[in-house]
MARVOMI-75555 format. One record per atom (N, C-alpha, C): x, y, z; atom name; residue number from 1. Coordinates in steps of 0.02 Angstrom, whole numbers, plus 50000, padded with zeros to 5 digits. Layout:
<recs>
<rec east="X" north="Y" up="Z" dokol="CA" fike="NUM"/>
...
</recs>
This chain:
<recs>
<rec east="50041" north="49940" up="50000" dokol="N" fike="1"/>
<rec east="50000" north="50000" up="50000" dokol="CA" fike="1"/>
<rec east="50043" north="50062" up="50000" dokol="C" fike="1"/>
<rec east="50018" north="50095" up="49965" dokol="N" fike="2"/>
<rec east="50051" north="50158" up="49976" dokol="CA" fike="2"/>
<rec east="49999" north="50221" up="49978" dokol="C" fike="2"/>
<rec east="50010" north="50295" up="50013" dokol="N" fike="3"/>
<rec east="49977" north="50336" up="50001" dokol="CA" fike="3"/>
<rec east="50001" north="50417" up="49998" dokol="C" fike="3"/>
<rec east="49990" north="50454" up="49955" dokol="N" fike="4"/>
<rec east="50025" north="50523" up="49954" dokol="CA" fike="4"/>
<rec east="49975" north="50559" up="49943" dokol="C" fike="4"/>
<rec east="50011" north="50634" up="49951" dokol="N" fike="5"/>
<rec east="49986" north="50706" up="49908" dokol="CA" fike="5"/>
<rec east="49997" north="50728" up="49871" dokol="C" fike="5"/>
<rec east="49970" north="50759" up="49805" dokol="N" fike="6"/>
<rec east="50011" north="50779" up="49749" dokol="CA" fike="6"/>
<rec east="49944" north="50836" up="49709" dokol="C" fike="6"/>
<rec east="50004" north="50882" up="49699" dokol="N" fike="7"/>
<rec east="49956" north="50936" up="49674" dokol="CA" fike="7"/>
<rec east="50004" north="50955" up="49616" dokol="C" fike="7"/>
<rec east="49930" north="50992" up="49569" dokol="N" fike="8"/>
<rec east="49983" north="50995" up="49509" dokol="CA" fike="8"/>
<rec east="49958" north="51086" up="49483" dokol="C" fike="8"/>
<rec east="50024" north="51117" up="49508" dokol="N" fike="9"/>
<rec east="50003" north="51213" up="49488" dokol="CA" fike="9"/>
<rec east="50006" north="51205" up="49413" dokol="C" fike="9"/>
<rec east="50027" north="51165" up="49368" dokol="N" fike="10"/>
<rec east="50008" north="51198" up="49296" dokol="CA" fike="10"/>
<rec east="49935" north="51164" up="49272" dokol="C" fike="10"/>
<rec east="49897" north="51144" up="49318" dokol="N" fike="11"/>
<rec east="49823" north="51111" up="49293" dokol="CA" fike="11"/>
<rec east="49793" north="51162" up="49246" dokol="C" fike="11"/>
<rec east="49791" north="51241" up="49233" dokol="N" fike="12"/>
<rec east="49761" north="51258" up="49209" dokol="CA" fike="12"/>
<rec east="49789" north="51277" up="49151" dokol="C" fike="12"/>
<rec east="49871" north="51251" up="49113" dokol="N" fike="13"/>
<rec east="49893" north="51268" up="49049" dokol="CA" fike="13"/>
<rec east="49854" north="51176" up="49011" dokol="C" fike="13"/>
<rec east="49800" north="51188" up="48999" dokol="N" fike="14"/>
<rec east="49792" north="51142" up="48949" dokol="CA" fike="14"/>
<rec east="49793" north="51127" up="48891" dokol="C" fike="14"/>
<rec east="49833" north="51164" up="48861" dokol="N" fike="15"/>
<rec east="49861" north="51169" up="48768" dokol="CA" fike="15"/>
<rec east="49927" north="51171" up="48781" dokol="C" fike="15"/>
<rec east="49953" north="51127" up="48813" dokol="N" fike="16"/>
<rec east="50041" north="51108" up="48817" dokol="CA" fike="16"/>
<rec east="50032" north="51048" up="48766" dokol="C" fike="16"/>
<rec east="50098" north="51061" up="48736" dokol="N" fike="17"/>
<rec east="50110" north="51004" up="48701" dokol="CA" fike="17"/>
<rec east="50111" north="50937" up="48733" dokol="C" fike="17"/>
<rec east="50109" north="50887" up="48721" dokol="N" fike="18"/>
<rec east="50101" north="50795" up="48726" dokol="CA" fike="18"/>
<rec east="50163" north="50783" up="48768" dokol="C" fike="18"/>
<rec east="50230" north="50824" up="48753" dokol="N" fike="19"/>
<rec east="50273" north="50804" up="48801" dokol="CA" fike="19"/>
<rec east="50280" north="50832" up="48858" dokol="C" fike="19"/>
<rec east="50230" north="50874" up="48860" dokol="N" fike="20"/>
<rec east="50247" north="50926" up="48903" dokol="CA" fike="20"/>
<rec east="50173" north="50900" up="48952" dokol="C" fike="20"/>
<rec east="50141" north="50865" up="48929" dokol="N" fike="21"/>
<rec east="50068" north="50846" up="48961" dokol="CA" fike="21"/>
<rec east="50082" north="50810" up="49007" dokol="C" fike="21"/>
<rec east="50136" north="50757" up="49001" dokol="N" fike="22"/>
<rec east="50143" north="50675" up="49049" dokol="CA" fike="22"/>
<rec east="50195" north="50726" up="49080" dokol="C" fike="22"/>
<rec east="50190" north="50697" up="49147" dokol="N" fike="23"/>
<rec east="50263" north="50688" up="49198" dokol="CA" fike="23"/>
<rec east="50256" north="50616" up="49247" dokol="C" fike="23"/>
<rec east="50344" north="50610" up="49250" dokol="N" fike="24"/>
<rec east="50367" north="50557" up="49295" dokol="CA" fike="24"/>
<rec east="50333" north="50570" up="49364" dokol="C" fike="24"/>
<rec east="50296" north="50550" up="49398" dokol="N" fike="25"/>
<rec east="50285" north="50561" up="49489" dokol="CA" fike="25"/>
<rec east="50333" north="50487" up="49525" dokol="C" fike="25"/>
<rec east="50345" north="50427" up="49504" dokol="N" fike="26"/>
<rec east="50354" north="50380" up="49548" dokol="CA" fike="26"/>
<rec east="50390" north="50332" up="49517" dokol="C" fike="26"/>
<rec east="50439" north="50294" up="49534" dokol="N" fike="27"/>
<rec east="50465" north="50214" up="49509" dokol="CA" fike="27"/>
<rec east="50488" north="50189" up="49580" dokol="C" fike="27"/>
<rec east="50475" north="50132" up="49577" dokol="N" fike="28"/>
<rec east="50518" north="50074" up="49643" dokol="CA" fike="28"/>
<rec east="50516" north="50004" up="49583" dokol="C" fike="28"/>
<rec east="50592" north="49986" up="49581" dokol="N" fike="29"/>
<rec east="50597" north="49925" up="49562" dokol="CA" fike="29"/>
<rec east="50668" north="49941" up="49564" dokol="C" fike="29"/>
<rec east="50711" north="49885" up="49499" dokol="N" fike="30"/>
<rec east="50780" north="49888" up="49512" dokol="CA" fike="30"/>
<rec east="50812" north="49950" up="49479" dokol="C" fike="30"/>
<rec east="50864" north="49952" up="49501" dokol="N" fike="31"/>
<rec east="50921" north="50018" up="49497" dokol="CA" fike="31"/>
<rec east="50939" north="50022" up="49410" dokol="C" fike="31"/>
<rec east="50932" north="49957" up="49380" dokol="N" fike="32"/>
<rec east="50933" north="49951" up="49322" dokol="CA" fike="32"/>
<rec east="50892" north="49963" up="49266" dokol="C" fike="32"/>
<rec east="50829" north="49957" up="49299" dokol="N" fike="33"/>
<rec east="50767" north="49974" up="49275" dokol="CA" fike="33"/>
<rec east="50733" north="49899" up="49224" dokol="C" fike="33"/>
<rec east="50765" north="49861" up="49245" dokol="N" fike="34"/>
<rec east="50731" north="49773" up="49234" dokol="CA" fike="34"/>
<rec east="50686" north="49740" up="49281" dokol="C" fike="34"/>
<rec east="50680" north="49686" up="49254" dokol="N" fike="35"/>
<rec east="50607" north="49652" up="49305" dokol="CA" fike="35"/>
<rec east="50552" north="49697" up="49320" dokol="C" fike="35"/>
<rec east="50523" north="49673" up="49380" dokol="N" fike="36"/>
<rec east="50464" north="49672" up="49392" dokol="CA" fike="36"/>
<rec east="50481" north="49751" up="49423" dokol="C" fike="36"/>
<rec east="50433" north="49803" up="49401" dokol="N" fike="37"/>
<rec east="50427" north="49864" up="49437" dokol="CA" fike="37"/>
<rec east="50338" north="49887" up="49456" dokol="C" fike="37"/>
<rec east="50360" north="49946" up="49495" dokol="N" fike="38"/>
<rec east="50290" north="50002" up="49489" dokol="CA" fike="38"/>
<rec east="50296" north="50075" up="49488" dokol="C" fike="38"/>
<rec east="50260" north="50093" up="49430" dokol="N" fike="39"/>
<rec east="50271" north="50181" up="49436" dokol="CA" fike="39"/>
<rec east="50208" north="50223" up="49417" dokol="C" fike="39"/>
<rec east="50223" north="50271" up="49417" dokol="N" fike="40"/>
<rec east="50148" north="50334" up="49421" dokol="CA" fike="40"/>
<rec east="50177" north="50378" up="49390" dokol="C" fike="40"/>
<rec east="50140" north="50401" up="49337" dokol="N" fike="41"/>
<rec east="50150" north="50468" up="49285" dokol="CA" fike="41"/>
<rec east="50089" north="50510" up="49303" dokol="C" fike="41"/>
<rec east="50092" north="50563" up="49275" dokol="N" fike="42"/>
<rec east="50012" north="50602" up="49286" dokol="CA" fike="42"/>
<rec east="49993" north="50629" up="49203" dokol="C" fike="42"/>
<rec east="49957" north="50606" up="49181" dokol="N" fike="43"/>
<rec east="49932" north="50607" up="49113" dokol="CA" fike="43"/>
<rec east="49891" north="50660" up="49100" dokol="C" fike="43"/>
<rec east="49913" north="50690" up="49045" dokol="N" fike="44"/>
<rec east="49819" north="50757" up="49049" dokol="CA" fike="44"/>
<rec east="49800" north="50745" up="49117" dokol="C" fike="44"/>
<rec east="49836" north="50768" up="49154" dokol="N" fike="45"/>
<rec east="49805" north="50793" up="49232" dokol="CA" fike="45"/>
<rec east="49787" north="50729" up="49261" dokol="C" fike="45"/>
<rec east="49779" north="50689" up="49243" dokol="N" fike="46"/>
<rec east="49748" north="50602" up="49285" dokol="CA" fike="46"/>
<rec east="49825" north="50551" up="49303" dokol="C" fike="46"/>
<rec east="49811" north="50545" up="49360" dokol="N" fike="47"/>
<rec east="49867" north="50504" up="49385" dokol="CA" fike="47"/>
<rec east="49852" north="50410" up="49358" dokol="C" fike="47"/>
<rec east="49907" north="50388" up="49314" dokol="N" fike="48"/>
<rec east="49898" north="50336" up="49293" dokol="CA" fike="48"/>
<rec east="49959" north="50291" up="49328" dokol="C" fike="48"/>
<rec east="49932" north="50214" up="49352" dokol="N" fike="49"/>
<rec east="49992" north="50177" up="49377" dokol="CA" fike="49"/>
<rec east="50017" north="50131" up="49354" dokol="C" fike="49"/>
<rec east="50065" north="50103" up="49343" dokol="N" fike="50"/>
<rec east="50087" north="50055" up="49286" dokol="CA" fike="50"/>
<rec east="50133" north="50000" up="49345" dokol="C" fike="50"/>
<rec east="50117" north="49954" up="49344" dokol="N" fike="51"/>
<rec east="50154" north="49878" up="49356" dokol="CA" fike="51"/>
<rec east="50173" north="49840" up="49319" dokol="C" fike="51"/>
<rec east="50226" north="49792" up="49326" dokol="N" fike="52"/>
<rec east="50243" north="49749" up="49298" dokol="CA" fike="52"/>
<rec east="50291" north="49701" up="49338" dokol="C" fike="52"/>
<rec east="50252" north="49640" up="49316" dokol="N" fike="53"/>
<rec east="50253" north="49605" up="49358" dokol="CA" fike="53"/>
<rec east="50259" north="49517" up="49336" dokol="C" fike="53"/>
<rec east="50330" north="49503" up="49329" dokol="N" fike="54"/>
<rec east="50363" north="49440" up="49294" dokol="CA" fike="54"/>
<rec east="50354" north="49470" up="49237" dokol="C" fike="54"/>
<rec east="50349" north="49409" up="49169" dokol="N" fike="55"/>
<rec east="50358" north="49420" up="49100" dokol="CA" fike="55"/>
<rec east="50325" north="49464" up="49065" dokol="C" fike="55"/>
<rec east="50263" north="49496" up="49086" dokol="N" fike="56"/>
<rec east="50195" north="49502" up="49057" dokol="CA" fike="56"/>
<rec east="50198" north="49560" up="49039" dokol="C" fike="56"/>
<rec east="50171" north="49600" up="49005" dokol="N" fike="57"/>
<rec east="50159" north="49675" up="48982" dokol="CA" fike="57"/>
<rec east="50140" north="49707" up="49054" dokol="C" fike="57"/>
<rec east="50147" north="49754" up="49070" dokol="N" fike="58"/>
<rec east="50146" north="49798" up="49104" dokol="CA" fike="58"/>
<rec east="50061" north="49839" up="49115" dokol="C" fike="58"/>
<rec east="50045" north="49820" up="49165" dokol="N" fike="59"/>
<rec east="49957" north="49841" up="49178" dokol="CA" fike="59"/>
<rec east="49984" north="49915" up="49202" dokol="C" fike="59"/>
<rec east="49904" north="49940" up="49168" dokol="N" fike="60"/>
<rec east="49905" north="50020" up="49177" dokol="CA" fike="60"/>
<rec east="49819" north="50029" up="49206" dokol="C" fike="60"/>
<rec east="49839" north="50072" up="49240" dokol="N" fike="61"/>
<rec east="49776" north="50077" up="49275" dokol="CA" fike="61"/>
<rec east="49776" north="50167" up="49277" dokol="C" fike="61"/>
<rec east="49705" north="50207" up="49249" dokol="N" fike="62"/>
<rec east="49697" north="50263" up="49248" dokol="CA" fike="62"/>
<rec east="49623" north="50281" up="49287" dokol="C" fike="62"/>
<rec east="49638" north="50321" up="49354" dokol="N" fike="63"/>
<rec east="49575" north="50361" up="49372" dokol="CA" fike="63"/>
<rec east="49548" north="50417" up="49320" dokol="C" fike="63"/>
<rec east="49477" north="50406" up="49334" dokol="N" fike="64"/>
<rec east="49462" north="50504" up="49302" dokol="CA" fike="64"/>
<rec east="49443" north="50532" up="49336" dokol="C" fike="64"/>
<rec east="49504" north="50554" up="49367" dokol="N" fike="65"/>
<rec east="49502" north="50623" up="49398" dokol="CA" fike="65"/>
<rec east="49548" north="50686" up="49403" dokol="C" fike="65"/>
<rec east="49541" north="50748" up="49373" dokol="N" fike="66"/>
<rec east="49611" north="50770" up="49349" dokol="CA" fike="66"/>
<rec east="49630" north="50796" up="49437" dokol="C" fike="66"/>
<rec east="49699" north="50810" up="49420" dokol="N" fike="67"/>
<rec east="49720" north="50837" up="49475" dokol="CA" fike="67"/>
<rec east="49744" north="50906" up="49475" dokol="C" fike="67"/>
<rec east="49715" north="50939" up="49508" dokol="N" fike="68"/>
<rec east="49715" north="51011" up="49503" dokol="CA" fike="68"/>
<rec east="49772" north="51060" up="49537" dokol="C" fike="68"/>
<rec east="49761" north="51106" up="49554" dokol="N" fike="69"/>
<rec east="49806" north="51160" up="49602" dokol="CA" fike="69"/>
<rec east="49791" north="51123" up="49697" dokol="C" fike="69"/>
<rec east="49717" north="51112" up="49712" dokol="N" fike="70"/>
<rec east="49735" north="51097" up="49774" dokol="CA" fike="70"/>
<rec east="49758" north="51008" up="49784" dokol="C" fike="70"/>
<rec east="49763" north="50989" up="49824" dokol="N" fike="71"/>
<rec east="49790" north="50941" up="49828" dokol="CA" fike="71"/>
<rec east="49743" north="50872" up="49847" dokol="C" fike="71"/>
<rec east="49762" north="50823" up="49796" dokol="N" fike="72"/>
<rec east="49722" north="50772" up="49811" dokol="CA" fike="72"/>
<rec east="49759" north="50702" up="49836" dokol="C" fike="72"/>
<rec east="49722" north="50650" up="49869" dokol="N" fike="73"/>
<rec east="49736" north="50605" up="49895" dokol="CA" fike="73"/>
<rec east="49750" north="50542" up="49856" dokol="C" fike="73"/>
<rec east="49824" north="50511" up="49849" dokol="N" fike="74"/>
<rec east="49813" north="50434" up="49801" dokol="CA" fike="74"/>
<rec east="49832" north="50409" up="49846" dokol="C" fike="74"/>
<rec east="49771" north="50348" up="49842" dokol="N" fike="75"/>
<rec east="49805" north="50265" up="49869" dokol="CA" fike="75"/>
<rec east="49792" north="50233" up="49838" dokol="C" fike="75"/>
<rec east="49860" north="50172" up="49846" dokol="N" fike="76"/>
<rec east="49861" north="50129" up="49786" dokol="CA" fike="76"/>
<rec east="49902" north="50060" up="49842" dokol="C" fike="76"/>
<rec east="49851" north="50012" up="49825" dokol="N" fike="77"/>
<rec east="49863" north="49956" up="49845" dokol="CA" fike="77"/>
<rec east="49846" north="49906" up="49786" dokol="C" fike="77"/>
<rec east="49911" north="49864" up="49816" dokol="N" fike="78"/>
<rec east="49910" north="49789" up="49766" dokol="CA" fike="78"/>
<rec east="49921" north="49731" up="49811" dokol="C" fike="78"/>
<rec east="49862" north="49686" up="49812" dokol="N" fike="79"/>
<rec east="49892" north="49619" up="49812" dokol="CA" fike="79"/>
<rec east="49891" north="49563" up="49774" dokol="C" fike="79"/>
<rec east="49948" north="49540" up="49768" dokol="N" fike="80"/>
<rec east="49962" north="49485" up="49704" dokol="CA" fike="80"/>
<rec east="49950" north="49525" up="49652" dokol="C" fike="80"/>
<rec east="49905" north="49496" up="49593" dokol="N" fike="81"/>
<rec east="49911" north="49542" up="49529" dokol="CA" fike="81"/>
<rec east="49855" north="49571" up="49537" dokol="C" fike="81"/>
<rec east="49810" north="49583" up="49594" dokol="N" fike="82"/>
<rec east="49762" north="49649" up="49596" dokol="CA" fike="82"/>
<rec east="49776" north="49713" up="49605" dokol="C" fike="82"/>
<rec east="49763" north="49750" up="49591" dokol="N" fike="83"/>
<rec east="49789" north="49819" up="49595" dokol="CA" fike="83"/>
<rec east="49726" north="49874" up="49604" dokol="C" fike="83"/>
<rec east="49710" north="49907" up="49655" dokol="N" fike="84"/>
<rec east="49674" north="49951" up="49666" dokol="CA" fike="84"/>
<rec east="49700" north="50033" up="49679" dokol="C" fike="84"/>
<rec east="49662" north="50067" up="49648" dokol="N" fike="85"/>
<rec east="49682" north="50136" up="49646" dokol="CA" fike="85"/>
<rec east="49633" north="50192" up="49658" dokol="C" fike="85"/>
<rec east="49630" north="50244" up="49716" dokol="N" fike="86"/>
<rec east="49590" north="50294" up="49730" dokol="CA" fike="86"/>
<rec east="49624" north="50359" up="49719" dokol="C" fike="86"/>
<rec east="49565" north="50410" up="49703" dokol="N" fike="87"/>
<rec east="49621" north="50483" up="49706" dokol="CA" fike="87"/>
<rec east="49550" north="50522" up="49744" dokol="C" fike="87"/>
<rec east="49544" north="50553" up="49772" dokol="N" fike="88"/>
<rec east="49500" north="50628" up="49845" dokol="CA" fike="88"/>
<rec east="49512" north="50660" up="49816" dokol="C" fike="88"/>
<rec east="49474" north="50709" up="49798" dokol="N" fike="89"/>
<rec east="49500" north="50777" up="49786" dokol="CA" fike="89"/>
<rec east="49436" north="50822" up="49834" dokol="C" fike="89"/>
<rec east="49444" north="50852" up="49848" dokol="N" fike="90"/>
<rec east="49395" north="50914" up="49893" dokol="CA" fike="90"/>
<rec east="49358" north="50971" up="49830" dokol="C" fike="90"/>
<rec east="49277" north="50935" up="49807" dokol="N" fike="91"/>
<rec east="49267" north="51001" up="49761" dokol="CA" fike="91"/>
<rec east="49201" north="51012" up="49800" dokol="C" fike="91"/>
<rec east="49205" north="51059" up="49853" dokol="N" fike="92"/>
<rec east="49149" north="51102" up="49907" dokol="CA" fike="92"/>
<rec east="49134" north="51027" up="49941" dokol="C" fike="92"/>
<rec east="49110" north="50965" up="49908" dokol="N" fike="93"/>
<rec east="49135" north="50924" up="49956" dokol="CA" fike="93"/>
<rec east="49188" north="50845" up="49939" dokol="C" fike="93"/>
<rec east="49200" north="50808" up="49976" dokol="N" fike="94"/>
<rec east="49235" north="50753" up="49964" dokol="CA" fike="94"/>
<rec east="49234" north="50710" up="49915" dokol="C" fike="94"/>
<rec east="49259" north="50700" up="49868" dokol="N" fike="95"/>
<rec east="49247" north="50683" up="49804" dokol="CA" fike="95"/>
<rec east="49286" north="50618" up="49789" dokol="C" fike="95"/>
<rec east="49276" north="50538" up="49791" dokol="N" fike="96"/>
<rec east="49339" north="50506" up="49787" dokol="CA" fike="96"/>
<rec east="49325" north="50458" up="49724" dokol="C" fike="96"/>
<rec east="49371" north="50442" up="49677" dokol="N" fike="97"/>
<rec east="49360" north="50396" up="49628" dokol="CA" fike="97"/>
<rec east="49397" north="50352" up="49638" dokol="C" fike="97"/>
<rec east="49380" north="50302" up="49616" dokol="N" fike="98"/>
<rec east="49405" north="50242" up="49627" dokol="CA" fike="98"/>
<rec east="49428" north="50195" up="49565" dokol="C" fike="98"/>
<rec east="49475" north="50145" up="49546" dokol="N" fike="99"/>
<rec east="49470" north="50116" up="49486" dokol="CA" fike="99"/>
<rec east="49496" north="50030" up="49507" dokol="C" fike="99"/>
<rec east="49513" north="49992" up="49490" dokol="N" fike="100"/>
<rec east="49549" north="49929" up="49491" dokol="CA" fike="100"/>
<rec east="49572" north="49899" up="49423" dokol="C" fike="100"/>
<rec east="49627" north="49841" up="49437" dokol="N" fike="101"/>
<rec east="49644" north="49814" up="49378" dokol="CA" fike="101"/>
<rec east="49659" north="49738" up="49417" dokol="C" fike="101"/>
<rec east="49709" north="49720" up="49362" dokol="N" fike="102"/>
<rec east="49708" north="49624" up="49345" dokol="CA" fike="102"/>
<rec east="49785" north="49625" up="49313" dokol="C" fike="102"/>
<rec east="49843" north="49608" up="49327" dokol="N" fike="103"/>
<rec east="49920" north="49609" up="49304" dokol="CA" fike="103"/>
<rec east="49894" north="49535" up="49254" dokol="C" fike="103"/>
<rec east="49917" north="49519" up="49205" dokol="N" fike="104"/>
<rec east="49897" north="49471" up="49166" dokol="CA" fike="104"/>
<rec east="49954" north="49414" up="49203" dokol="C" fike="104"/>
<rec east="49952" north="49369" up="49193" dokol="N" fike="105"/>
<rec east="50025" north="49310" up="49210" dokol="CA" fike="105"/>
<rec east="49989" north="49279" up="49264" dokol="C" fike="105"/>
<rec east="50027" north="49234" up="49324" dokol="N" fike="106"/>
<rec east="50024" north="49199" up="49359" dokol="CA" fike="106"/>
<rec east="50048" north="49220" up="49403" dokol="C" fike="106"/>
<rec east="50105" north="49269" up="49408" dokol="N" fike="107"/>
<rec east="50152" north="49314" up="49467" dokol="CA" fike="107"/>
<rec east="50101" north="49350" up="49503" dokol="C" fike="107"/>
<rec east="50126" north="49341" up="49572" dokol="N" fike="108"/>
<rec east="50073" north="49405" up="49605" dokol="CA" fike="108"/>
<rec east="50125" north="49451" up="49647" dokol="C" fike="108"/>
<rec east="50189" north="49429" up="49661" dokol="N" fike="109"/>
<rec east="50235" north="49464" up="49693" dokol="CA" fike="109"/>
<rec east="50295" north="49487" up="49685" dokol="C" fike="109"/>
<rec east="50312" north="49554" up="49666" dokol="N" fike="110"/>
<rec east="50375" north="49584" up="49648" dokol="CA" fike="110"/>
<rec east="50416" north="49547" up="49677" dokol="C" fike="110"/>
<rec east="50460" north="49533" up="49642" dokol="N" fike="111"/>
<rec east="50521" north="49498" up="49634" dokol="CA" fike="111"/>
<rec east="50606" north="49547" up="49633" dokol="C" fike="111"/>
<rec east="50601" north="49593" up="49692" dokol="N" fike="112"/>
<rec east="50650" north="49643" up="49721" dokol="CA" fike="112"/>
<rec east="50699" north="49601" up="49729" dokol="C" fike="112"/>
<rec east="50777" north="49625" up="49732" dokol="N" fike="113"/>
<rec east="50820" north="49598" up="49746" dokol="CA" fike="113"/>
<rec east="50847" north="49682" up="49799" dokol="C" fike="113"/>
<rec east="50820" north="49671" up="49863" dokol="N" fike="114"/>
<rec east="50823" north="49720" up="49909" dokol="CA" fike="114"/>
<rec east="50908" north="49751" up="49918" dokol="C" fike="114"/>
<rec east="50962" north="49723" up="49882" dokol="N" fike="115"/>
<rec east="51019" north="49784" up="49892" dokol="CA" fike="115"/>
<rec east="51016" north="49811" up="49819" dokol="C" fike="115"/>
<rec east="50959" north="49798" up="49772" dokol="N" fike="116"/>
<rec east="50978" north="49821" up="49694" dokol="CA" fike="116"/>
<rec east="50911" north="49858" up="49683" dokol="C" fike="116"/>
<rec east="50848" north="49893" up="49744" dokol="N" fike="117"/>
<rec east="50800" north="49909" up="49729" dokol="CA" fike="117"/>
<rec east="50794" north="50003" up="49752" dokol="C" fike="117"/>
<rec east="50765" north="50027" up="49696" dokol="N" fike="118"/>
<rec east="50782" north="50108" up="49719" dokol="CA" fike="118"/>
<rec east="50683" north="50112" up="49731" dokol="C" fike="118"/>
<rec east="50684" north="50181" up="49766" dokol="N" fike="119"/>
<rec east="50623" north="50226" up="49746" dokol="CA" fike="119"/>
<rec east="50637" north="50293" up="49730" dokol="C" fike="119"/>
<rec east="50601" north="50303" up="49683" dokol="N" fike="120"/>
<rec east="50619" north="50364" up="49651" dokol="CA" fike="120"/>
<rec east="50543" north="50404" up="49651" dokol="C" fike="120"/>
<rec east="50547" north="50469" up="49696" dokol="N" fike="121"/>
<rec east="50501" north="50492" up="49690" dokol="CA" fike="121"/>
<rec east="50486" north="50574" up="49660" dokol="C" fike="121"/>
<rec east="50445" north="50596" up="49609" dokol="N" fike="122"/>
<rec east="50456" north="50672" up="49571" dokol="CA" fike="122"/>
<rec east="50522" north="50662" up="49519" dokol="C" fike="122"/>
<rec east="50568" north="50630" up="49508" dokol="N" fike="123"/>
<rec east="50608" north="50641" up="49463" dokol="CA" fike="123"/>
<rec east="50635" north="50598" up="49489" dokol="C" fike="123"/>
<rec east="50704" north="50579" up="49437" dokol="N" fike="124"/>
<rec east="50766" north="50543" up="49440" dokol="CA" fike="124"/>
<rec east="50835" north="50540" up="49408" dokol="C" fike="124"/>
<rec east="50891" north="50528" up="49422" dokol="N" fike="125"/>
<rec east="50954" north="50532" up="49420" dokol="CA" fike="125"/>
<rec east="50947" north="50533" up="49351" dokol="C" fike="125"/>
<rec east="51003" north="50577" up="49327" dokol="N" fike="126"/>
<rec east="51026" north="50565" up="49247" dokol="CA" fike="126"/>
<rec east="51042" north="50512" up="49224" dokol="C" fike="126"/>
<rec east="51072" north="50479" up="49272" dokol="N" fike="127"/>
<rec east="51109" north="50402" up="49259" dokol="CA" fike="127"/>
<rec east="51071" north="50336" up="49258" dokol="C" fike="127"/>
<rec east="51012" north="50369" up="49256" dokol="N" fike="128"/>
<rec east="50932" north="50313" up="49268" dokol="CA" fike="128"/>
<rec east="50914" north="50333" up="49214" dokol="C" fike="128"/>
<rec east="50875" north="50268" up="49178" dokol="N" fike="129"/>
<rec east="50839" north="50265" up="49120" dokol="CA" fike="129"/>
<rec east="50781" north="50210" up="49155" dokol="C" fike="129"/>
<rec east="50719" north="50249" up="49161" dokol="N" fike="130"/>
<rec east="50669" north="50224" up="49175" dokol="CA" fike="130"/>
<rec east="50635" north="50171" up="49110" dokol="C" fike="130"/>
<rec east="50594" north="50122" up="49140" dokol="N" fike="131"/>
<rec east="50548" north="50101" up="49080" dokol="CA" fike="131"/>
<rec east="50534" north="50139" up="49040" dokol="C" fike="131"/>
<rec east="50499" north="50118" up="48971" dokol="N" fike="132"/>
<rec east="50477" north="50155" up="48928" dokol="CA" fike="132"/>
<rec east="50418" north="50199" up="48970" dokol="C" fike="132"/>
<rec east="50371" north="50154" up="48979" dokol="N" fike="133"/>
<rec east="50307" north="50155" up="49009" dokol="CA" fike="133"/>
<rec east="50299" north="50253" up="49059" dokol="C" fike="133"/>
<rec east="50364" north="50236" up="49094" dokol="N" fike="134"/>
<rec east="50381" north="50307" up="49133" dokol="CA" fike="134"/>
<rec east="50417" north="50348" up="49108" dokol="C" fike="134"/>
<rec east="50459" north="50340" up="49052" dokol="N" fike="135"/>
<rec east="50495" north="50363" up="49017" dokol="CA" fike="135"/>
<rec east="50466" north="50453" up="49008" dokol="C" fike="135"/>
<rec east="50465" north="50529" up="49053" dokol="N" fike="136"/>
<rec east="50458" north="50590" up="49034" dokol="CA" fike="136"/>
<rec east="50480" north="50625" up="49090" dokol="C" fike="136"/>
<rec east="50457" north="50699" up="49069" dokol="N" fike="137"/>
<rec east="50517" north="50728" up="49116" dokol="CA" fike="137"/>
<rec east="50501" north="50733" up="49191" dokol="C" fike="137"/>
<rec east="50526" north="50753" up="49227" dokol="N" fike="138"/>
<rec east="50529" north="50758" up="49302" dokol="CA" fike="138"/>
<rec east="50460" north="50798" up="49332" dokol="C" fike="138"/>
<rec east="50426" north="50762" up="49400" dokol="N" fike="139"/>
<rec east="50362" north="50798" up="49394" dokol="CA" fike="139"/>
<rec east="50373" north="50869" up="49436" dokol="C" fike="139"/>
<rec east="50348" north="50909" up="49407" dokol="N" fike="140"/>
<rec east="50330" north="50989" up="49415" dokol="CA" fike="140"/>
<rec east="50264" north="50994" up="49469" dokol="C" fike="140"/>
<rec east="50257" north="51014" up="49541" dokol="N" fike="141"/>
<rec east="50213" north="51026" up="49574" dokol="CA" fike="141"/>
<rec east="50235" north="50987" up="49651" dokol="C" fike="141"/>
<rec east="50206" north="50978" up="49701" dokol="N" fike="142"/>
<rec east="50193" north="50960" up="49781" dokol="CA" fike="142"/>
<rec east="50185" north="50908" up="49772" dokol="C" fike="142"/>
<rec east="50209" north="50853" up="49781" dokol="N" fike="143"/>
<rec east="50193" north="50784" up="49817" dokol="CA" fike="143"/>
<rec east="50214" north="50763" up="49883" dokol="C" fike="143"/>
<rec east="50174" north="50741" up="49931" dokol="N" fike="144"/>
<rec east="50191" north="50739" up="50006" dokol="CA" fike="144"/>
<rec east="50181" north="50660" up="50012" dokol="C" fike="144"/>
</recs>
């Protein structure tokens, strides 16, 4: 399980270009950026989470809910290859969406090799080459 804050001050430039739309928020897996990982980009304003987990393509899971200037709530729990995902946001009142997914394969448990495993949170080292999947630039805004 995990849970943060993350607010995003450019929510209201919405005619940025495509590269300029996605940012990196998250990776934990190896230092190498192989095997089994998990990470979080924020897409046109919606926080999307991506796993992968043994051989299989990489599950993506997207809330709709954009994330704005004030700050909203993600939790994101997985067990085995289930994966559940919420984001709160406060509009006059409590607002929470919710989504789930299914990792395709038979694996249900990251497969860390704990002296070769980083977390990388808002950005990362030059000397890191993330998955494709996370592959953009460093995220811009508050995450707690």
């Amino acid at each position: 399980s995990l849970k943060f804050y993350i607010q995003n001050p450019d929510s209201k430039k919405k005619d940025k270009p495509q590269d300029e739309s996605t940012r990196f928020v998250l990776y934990l897996g190896q230092k190498d950026a192989t095997g089994d990982y998990m990470g979080l980009i924020l897409k046109d304003h919606k926080v999307e989470w991506i796993y992968k987990l043994g051989d299989d393509e990489p599950t993506h899971l997207t809330v709709d809910e954009e994330i704005g200037e004030q700050f909203a709530t993600v939790r994101i729990n997985r067990i085995l290859q289930y994966g559940h995902m919420s984001v709160t946001v406060e509009k006059q009142t409590l607002h929470e969406t919710k989504g789930d997914s299914v990792a395709k394969g038979e694996h249900g448990l990251f497969n860390f090799r704990p002296h070769n495993t980083v977390l990388y949170m808002g950005g990362y080292p030059s000397s890191f080459k993330p998955p494709l999947p996370l592959r953009y630039p460093n995220y811009r805004g508050c995450i707690e």
